[in-house]
C-alpha positions as CSV (number, residue, x, y, z in Angstrom):
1,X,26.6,78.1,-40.6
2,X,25.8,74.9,-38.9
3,X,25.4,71.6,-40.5
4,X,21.8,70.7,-40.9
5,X,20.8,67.8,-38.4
6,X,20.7,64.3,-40.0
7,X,17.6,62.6,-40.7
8,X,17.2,59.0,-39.6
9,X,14.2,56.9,-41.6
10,X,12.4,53.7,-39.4
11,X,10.9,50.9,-41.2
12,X,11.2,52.5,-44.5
13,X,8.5,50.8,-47.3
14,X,7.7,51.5,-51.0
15,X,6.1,54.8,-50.3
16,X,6.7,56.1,-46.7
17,X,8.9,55.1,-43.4
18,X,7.2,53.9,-40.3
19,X,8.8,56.6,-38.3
20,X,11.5,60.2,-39.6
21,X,13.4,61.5,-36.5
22,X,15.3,64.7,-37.0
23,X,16.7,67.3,-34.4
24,X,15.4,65.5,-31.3
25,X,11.6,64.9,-32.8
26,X,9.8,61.7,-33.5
27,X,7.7,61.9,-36.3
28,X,5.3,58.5,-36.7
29,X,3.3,57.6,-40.0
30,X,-0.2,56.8,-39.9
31,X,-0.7,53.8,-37.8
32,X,-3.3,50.8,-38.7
33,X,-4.4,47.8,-37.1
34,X,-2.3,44.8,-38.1
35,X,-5.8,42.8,-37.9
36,X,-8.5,44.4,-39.2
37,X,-10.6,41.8,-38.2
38,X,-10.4,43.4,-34.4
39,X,-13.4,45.5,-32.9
40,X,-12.0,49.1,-32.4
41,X,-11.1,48.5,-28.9
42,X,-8.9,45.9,-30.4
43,X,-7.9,47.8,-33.4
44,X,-6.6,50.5,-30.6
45,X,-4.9,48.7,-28.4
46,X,-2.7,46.7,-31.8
47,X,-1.9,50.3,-33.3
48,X,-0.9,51.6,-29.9
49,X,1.7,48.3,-29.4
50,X,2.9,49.4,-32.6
51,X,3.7,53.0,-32.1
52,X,4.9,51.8,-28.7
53,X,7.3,49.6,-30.7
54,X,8.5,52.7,-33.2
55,X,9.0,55.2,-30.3
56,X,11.2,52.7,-28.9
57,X,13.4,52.0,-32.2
58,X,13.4,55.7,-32.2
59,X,14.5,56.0,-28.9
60,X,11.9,57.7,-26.7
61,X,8.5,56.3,-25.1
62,X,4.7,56.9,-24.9
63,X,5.7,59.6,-22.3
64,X,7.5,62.1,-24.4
65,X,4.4,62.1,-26.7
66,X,3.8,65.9,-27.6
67,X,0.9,65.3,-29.9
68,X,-1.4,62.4,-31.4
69,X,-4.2,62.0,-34.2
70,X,-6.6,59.8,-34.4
71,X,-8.8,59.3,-37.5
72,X,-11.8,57.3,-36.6
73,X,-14.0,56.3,-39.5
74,X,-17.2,55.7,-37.1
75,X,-17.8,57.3,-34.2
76,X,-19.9,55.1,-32.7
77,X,-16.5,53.4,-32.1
78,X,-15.1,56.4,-29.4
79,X,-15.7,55.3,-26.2
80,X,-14.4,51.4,-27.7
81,X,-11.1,53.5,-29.1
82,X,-11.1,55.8,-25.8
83,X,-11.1,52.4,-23.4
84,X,-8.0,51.3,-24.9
85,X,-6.6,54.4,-25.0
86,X,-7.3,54.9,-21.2
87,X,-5.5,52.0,-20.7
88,X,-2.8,52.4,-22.3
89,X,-1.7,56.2,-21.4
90,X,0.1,57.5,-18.7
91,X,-2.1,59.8,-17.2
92,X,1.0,62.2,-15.9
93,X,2.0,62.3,-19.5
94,X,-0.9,63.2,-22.0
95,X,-0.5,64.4,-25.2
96,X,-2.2,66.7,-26.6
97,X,-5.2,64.6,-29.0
98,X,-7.4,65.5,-31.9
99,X,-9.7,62.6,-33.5
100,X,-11.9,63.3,-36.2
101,X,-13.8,61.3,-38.7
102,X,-12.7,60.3,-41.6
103,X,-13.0,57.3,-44.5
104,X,-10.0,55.5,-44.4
105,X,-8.4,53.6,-47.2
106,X,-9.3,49.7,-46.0
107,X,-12.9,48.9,-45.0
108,X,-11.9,47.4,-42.4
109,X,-9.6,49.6,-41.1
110,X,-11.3,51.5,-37.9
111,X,-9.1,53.7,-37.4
112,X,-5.8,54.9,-38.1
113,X,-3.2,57.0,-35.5
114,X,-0.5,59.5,-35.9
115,X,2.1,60.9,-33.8
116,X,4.7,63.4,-32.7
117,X,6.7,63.1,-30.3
118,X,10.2,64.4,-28.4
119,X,13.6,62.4,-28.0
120,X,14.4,62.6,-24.4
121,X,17.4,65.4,-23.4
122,X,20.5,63.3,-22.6
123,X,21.4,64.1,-18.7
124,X,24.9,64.7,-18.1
125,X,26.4,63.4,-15.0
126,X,27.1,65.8,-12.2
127,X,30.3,66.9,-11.9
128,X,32.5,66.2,-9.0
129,X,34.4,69.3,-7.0
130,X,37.7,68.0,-5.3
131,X,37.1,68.2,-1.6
132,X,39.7,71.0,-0.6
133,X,42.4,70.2,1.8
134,X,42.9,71.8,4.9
135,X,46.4,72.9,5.5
């Protein structure tokens, strides 16, 4: 019986860690605008810097997202959220996205972001055959 993988814990608070990585997966806590004060557009494009900034600590990037939730408490605020979101993903590289509505905890909050997402496979270096030698 193997060992069961370790569990590292990113920005950990009172209640909950920013990020939990275990056996090469990234798992991100809901993410919320550090200024509420922000249209949604705005709102986005803070919450995607920070989830930027925890795949990074966690070692990986917005490339290796597998999968990403977005709760949106109005949706007259889609395309804003979507504009930021356009310009911030790699197009190569999509996730896959669900966004529904929801009432979120702060007011002011206009939406909130969640995220799973892989640890890159280390490459290992080629190895090198000796060159035979001709007699």
């Amino acid at each position: 019986m193997t060992a069961p993988a370790a569990i590292r814990r990113l920005q950990p608070e009172a209640r909950l860690c920013g990020a939990t990585v275990h056996g090469g997966t990234v798992y991100l806590a809901g993410q919320v605008a550090d200024d509420p004060s922000q249209d949604a557009e705005g709102q986005t494009a803070d919450i995607l810097r920070q989830i930027d900034a925890l795949l990074a600590e966690a070692g990986t990037d917005r490339r290796n997202l597998l999968m990403v939730q977005i709760f949106i408490a109005d949706l007259a605020d889609f395309d804003a959220m979507n504009r930021a979101w356009d310009a911030w993903i790699d197009p190569a590289h999509l996730p896959a996205r669900a966004t529904v509505q929801a009432k979120l905890h702060h007011p002011a909050w206009r939406l909130e972001i969640t995220a799973t997402a892989a640890l890159p496979t280390p490459t290992l270096p080629t190895p090198t055959l000796p060159t035979p030698t001709l007699p």
